[in-house]
C-alpha positions as CSV (number, residue, x, y, z in Angstrom):
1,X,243.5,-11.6,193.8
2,X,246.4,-9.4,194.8
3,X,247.3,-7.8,198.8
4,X,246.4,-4.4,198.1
5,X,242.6,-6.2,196.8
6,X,242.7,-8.0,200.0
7,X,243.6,-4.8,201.9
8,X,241.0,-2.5,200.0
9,X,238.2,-5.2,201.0
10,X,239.7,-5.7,204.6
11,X,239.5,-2.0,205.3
12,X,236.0,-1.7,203.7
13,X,234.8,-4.6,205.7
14,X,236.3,-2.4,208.9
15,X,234.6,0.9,208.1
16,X,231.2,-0.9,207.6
17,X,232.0,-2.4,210.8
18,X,233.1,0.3,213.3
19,X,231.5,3.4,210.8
20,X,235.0,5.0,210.9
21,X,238.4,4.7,208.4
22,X,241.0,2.7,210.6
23,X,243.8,5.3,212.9
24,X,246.3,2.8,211.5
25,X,247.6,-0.2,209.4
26,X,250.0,-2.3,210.8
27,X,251.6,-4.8,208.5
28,X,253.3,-7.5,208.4
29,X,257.3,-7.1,206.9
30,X,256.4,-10.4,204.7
31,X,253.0,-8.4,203.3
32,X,254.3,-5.7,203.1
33,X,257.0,-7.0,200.6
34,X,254.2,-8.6,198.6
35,X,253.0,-5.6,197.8
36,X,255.7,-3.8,196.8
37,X,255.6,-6.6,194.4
38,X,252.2,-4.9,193.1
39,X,252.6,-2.1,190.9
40,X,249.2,-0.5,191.8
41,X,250.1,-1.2,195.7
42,X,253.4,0.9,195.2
43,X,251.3,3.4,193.7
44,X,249.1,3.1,197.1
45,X,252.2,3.7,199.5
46,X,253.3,7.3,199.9
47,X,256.8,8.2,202.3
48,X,256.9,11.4,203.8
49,X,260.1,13.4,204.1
50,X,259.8,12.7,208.4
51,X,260.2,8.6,207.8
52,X,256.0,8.2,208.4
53,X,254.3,6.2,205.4
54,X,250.9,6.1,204.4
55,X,249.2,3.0,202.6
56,X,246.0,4.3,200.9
57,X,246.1,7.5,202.7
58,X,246.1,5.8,206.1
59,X,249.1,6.2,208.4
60,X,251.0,2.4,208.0
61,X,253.6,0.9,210.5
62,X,255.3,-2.2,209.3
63,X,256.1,-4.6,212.0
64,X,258.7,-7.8,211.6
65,X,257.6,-10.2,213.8
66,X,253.7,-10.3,213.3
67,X,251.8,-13.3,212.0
68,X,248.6,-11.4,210.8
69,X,248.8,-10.5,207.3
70,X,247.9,-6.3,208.6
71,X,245.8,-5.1,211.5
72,X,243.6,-2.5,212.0
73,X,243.8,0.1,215.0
């Protein structure tokens, strides 16, 4: 099973949970390459002209230093 599998389950699990799409992905630097490794997860990301990226058409932060695969805000 791929990251962006993982990450479509993980975020399907949170709306079911909290009855709302996630304000935010935050992902790991190491994850985050994974998926780039993924063409369908390339596909997923989208850069906007301004520097802000979206990961299936929720706003994305990529952070260095954290242990959790991605997190939900």
């Amino acid at each position: 099973m791929g990251k962006l599998t993982d990450l479509d389950k993980a975020i399907f699990n949170y709306k079911r949970e909290h009855r709302r799409e996630p304000e935010k992905v935050i992902v790991s630097i190491k994850c985050f390459n994974e998926l780039m490794k993924e063409p369908e997860a390339r596909q997923a990301v989208r850069l906007s002209h301004d520097g802000s990226m979206t990961i299936m058409g929720i706003p994305c932060e990529k952070k260095p230093k954290q242990t959790e695969d991605y997190i939900f805000e």
